[in-house]
C-alpha positions as CSV (number, residue, x, y, z in Angstrom):
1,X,5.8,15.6,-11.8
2,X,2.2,13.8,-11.5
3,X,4.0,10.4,-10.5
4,X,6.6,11.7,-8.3
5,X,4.3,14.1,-6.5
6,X,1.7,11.2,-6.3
7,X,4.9,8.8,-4.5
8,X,5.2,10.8,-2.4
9,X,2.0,11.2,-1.1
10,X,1.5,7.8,-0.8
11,X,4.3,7.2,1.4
12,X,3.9,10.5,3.3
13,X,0.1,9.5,4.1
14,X,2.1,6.0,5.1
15,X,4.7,7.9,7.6
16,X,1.8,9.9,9.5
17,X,-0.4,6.9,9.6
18,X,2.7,5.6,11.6
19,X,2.4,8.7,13.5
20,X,-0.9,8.1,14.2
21,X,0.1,4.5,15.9
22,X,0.9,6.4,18.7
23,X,-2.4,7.4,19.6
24,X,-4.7,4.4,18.1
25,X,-4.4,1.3,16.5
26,X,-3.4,0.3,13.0
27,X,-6.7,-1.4,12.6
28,X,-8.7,2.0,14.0
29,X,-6.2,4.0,11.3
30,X,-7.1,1.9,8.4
31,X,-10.9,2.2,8.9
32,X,-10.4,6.1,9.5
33,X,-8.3,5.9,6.3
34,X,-10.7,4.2,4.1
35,X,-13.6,6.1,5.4
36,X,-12.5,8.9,4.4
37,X,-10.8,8.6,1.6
38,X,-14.3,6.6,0.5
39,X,-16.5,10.0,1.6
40,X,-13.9,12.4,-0.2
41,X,-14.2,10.4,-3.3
42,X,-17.6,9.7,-3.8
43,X,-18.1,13.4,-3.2
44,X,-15.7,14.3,-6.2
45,X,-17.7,11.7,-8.5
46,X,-21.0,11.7,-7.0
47,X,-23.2,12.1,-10.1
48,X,-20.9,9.3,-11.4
49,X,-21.4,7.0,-8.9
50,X,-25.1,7.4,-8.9
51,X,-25.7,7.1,-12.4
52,X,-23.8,3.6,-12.3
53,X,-25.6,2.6,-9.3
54,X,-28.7,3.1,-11.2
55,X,-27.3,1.4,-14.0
56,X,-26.4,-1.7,-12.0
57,X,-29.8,-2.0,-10.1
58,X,-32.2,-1.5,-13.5
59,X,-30.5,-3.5,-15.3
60,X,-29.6,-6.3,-12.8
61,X,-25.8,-6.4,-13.6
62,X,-25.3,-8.4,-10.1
63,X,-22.0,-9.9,-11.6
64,X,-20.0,-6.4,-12.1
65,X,-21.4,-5.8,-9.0
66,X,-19.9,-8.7,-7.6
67,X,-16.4,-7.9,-9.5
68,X,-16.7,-4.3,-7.6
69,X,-17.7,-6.1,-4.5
70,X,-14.3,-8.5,-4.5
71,X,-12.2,-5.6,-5.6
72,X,-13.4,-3.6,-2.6
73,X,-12.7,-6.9,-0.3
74,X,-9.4,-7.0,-1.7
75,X,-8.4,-3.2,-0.9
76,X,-9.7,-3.7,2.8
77,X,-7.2,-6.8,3.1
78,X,-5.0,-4.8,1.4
79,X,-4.4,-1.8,3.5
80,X,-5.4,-3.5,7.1
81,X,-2.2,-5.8,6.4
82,X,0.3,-3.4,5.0
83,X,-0.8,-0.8,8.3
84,X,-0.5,-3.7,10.3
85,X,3.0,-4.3,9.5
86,X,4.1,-0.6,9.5
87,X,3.3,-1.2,13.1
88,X,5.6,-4.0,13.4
89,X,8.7,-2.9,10.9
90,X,10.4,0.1,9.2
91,X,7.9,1.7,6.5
92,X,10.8,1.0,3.5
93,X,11.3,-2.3,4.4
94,X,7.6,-2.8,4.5
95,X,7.0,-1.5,1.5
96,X,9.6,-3.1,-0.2
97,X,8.1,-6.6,0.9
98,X,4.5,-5.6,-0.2
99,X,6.4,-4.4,-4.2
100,X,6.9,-8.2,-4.5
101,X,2.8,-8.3,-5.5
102,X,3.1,-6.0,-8.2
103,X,6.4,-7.4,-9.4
104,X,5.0,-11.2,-9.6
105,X,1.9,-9.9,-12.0
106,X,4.2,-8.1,-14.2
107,X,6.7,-11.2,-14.4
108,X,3.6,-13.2,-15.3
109,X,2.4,-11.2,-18.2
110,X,5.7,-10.9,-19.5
111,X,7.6,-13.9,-21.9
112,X,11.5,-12.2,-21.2
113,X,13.9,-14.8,-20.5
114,X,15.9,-11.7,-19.2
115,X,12.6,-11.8,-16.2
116,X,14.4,-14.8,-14.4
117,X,17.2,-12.6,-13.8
118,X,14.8,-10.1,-12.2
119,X,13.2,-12.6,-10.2
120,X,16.3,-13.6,-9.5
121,X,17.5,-10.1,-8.3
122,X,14.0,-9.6,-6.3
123,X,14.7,-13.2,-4.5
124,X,18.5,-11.7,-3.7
125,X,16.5,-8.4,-2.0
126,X,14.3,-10.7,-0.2
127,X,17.2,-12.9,0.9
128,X,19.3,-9.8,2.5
129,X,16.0,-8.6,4.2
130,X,15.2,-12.2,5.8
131,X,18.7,-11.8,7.7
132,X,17.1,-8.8,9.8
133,X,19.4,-6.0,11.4
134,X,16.7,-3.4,11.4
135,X,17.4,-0.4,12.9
136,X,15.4,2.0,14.2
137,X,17.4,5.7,15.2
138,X,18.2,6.0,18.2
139,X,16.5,4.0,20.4
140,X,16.4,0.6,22.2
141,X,17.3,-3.3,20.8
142,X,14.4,-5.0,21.0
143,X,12.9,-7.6,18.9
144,X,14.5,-9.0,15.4
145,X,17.1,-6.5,15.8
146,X,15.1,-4.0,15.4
147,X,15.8,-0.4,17.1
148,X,12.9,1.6,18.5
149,X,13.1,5.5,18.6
150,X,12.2,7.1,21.6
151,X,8.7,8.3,21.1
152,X,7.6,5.5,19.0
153,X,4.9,2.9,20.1
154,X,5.5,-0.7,18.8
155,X,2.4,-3.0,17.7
156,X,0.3,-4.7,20.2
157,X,0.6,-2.0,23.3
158,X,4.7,-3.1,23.5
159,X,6.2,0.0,25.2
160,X,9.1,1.5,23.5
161,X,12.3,-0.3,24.8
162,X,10.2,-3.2,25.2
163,X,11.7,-6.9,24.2
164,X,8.7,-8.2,21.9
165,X,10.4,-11.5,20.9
166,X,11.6,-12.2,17.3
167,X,7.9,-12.6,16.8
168,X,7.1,-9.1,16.2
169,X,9.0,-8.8,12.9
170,X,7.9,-12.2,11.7
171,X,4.6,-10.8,11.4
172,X,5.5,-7.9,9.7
173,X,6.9,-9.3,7.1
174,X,3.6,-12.4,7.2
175,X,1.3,-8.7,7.2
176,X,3.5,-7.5,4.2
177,X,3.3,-10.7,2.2
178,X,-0.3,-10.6,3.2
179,X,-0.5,-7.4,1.6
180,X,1.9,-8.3,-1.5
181,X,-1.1,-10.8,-2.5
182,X,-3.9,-8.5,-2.2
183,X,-1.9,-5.6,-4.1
184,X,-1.2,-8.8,-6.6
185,X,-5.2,-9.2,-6.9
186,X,-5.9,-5.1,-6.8
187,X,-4.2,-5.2,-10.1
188,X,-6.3,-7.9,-11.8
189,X,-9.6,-6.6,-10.2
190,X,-9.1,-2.9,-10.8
191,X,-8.5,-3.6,-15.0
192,X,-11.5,-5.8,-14.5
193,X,-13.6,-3.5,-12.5
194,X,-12.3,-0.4,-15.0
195,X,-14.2,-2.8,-17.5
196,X,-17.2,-3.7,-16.4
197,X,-18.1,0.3,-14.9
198,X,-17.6,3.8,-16.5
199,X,-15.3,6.3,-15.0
200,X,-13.7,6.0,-11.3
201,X,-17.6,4.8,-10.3
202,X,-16.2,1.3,-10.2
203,X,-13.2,2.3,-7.4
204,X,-15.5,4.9,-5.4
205,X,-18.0,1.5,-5.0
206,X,-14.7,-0.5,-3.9
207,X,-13.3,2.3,-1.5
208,X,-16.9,2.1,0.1
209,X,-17.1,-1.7,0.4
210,X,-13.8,-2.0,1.8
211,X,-14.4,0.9,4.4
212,X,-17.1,-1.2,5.6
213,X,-15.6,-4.3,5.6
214,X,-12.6,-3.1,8.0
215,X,-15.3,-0.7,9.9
216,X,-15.7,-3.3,12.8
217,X,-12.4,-4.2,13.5
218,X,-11.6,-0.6,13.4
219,X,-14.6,0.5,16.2
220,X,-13.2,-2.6,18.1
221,X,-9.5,-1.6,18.2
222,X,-10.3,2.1,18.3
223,X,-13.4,2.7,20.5
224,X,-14.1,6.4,21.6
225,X,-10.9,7.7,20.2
226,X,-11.9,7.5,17.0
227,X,-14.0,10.3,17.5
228,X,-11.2,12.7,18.5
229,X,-11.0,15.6,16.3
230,X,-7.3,15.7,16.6
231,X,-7.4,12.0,15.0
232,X,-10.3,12.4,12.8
233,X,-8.5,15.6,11.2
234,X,-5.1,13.1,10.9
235,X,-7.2,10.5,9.5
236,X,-8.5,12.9,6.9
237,X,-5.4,14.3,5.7
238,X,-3.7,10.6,5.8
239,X,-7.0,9.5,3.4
240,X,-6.4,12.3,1.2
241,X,-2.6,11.6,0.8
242,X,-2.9,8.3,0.6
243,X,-5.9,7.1,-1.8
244,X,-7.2,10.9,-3.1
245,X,-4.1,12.6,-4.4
246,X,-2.4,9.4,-6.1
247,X,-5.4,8.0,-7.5
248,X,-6.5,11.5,-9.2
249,X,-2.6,12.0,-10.3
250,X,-2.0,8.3,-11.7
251,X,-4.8,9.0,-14.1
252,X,-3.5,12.4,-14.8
253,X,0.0,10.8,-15.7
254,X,-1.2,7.8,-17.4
255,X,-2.7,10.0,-19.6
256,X,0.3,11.8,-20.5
257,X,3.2,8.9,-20.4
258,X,3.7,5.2,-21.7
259,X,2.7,2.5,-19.2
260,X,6.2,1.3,-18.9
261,X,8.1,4.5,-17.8
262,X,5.2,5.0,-15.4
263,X,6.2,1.3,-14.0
264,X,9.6,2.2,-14.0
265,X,9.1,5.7,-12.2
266,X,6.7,4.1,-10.0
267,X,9.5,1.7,-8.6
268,X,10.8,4.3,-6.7
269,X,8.2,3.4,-3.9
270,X,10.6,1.5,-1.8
271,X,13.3,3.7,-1.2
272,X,10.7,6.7,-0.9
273,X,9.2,5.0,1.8
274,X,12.6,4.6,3.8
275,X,13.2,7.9,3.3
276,X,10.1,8.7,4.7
277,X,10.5,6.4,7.4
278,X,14.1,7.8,8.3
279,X,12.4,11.4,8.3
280,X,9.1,11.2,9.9
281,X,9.5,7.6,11.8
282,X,13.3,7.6,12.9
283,X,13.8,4.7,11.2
284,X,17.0,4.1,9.5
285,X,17.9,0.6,7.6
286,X,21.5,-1.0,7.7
287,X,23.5,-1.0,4.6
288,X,22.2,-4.3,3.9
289,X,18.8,-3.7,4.1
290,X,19.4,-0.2,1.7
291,X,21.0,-3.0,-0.8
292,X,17.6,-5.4,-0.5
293,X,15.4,-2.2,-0.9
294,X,17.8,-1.2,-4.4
295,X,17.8,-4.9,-5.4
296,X,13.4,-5.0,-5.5
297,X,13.1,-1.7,-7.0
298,X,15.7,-2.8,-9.9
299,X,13.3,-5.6,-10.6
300,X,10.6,-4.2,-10.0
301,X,11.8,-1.6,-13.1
302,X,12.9,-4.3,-15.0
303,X,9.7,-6.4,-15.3
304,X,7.6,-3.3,-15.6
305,X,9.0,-2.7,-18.8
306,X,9.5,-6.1,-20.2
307,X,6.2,-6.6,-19.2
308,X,4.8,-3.2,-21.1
309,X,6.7,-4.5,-24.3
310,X,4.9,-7.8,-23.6
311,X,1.7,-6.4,-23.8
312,X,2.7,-3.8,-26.7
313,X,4.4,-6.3,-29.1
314,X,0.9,-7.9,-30.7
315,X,0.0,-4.2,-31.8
316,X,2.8,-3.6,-33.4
């Protein structure tokens, strides 16, 4: 129940920040995002995050600082790349491009030979989504063959109906890649992070870092909409479903279940976020694209748990 509520909330917070594209930027969503998903979890671990701060100043422990410091960097890149291409392409196929992150660190950790064959499987997904044919319910051909629903607003002021040029979903899969990497180097700093400082003090410092880093970019791209209550209320409940609610409930679960069914549950991302997108976005995918989505979260289950045996054989 933890992991699939905590899915879900992800890729809800994902379909309103879409939503919310409507009304400001991705980059002005993203900095509302972070901010307050930084503000609502530093107030849950306050005493936490002071006592490590101390911690880190008395005893001049300016290298876990700096490991906090990166990790922070890499969630701002992170999230400003994967909004970014939810402004260009259908949430699932989106998300199914940014899974090929997570997917290449487990492949790496793991010594399978059965893992070329979900590399292999992964590369077929990527393959079927590269021919494009996206589809967006009922609404106009535009760029890439992707279809625009009526009320939604494409990425870089293009009206709806609008011919953006094959461009447009080029860089939203480059924004999704972009993001794969990051999520890729999350993984690695997070464990090291975990590490190096007690409790969730270590993320609360990142979450911080990386709502200043994308804090001008977001002011720039946002202006005086930003301070909208309509939007900062949305931005709010998009923080607390995307970052608050999955972060507390991973921990919860991991707690509770082996590392390996919680990569293989977890897998389910992809075609959570095009259901999500069909629901709240009007986005529906071709049957080829349904196939690429099934194809990376396959392999994406596969290498999760070849990599947990990986990491469980020297134990036993």
């Amino acid at each position: 129940m933890l992991v699939g509520v905590g899915i879900v909330s992800v890729q809800l917070g994902a379909g309103l920040a879409g939503r919310l594209f409507s009304e400001v930027p991705p980059a002005a969503v993203t900095g509302l995002r972070l901010w307050t998903s930084a503000v609502m979890m530093a107030a849950l671990g306050g005493r936490g995050l002071a006592r490590t701060l101390r911690d880190v100043i008395s005893r001049r422990r300016w290298q876990d600082a700096g490991v906090a410091v990166a990790f922070g960097i890499t969630l701002a890149v992170m999230n400003f790349s994967i909004y970014q291409s939810f402004a260009r392409i259908p949430l699932g196929i989106a998300v199914t491009v940014e899974f090929l992150g997570p997917l290449a660190v487990a492949v790496a950790s793991s010594r399978h030979v059965i893992d070329l064959l979900w590399v292999g499987l992964a590369g077929l997904g990527v393959a079927l989504l590269a021919d494009g044919g996206t589809r967006v319910a009922g609404g106009t051909r535009v760029a890439g063959g992707t279809r625009v629903a009526g009320g939604t607003r494409l990425a870089g002021g293009a009206a709806p109906g609008s011919h953006g040029g094959p461009g447009l979903v080029v860089a939203g899969i480059a924004f999704a890649l972009v993001a794969a990497a990051a999520w890729a180097a999350y993984i690695k700093l997070s464990a090291s992070t975990g590490r190096r400082l007690s409790g969730s003090s270590g993320l609360v410092i990142a979450m911080i870092i990386a709502a200043l880093v994308v804090t001008p970019p977001a002011v720039a791209a946002g202006h005086a909409a930003l301070l909208r209550p309509g939007v900062l209320v949305a931005g709010a409940v998009i923080g607390l479903l995307s970052s608050v609610i999955p972060y507390r409930f991973e921990l919860e679960a991991l707690q509770r279940i082996p590392a390996r069914v919680y990569g293989v549950w977890v897998s389910l991302a992809p075609a959570v976020a095009a259901l999500i997108g069909l629901v709240l976005l009007s986005e529906s995918l071709a049957a080829r694209e349904w196939a690429a989505v099934c194809c990376v979260v396959v392999a994406s289950a596969g290498t999760s748990r070849g990599a947990a045996a990986s990491a469980q054989a020297p134990q036993a």
